[in-house]
N, C-alpha and C positions, 0 to 999 in steps of 0.2 A: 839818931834813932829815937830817942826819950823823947824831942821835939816832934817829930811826924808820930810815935805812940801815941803820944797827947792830944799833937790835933784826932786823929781818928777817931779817940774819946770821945773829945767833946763833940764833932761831928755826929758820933754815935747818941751820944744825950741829947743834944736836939732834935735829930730826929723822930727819937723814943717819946719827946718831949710832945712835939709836933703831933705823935699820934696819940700819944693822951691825950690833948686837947680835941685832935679830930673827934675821936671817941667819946668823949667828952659831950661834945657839941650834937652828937647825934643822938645820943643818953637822954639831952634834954629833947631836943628835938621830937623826939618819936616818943617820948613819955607825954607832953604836951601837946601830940597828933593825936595818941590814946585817949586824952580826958576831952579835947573839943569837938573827935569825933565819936564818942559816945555821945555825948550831949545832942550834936546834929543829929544823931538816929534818934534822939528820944524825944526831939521838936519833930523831926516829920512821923510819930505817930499820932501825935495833936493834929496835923495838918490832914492825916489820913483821916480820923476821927471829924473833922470838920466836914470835910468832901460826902461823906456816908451821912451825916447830920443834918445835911443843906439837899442829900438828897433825898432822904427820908420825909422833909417837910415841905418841897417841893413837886418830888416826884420825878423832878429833871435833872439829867447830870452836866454840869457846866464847871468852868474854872470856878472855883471859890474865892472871892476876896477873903482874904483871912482878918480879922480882928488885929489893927491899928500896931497891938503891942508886940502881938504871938508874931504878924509879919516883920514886924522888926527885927526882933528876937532871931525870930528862925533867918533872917536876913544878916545878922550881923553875925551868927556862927557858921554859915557859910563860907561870908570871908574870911572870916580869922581860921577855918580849916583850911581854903585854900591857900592863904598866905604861907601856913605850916608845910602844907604837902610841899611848896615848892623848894622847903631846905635838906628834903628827906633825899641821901645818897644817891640810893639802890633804883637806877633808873626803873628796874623793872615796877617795884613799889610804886614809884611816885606815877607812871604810868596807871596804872589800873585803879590809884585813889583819885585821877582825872577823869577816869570813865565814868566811877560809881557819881564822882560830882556832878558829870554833865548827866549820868542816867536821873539824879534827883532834881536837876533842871527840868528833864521833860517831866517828868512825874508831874513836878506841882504847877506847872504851865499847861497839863495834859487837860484837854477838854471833850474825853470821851471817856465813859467811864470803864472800859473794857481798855484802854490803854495803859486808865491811872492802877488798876485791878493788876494787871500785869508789871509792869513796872515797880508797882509796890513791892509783889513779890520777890521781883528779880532784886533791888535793891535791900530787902532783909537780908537774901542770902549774901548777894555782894560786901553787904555793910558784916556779917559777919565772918566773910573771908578777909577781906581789908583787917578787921581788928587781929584776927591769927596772924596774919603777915605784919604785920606793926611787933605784937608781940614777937614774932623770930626773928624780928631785926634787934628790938631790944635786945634778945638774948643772943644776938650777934657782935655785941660790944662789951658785953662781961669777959 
């Protein structure tokens, strides 16, 4: 009996073990989804501000090439958001951070300005539901 008590223990601590670390992993996870994608929302208001700029001194609304460094920039916190979304659990979450990512695909590929107009909007609000749902998942692992 003390022999099978024991294993059960230890059985039982690894497993407790196991979900520490799960939790753990998601801790960071979604706290590192929070600051890269805050950062993405605050490069595509540079990219909206360019589009409005280029239309202003043109007159025409077209794709914008963006500035060499900003398209980098905003290029390379895309991927590193999408790389994050794909460690996030909560199928549901990581779902709907794939919509808002392809919604900000069309946006900045968008070549009518009644598109980019919309989409912008949609993706404020999106970009600010995604950060609430990140945040209740954090505090789904306290």
């Amino acid at each position: 009996i003390t022999t099978w008590n024991a294993g059960r223990l230890q059985t039982a601590a690894a497993k407790a073990t196991l979900d520490d670390q799960r939790r753990a992993f998601q801790r960071e996870t979604l706290l590192s989804l929070q600051d890269k994608m805050h950062r993405y929302l605050q490069l595509l208001v540079g990219v909206r501000f360019e589009q409005l700029t280029a239309q202003a001194k043109t007159g025409l609304w077209e794709a914008v090439p963006l500035p060499e460094d900003m398209d980098r920039e905003v290029m390379d916190a895309g991927r590193e958001v999408r790389k994050v979304v794909e460690r996030v659990a909560d199928d549901v979450l990581r779902q709907q951070l794939k919509a808002l990512m392809d919604s900000i695909t069309t946006f900045m590929l968008s070549n009518h300005e009644d598109d980019a107009k919309d989409l912008y909007g949609a993706i404020v609000i999106e970009g600010a539901t995604a950060m609430e749902r990140i945040g209740e998942g954090l505090r789904a692992q306290y």
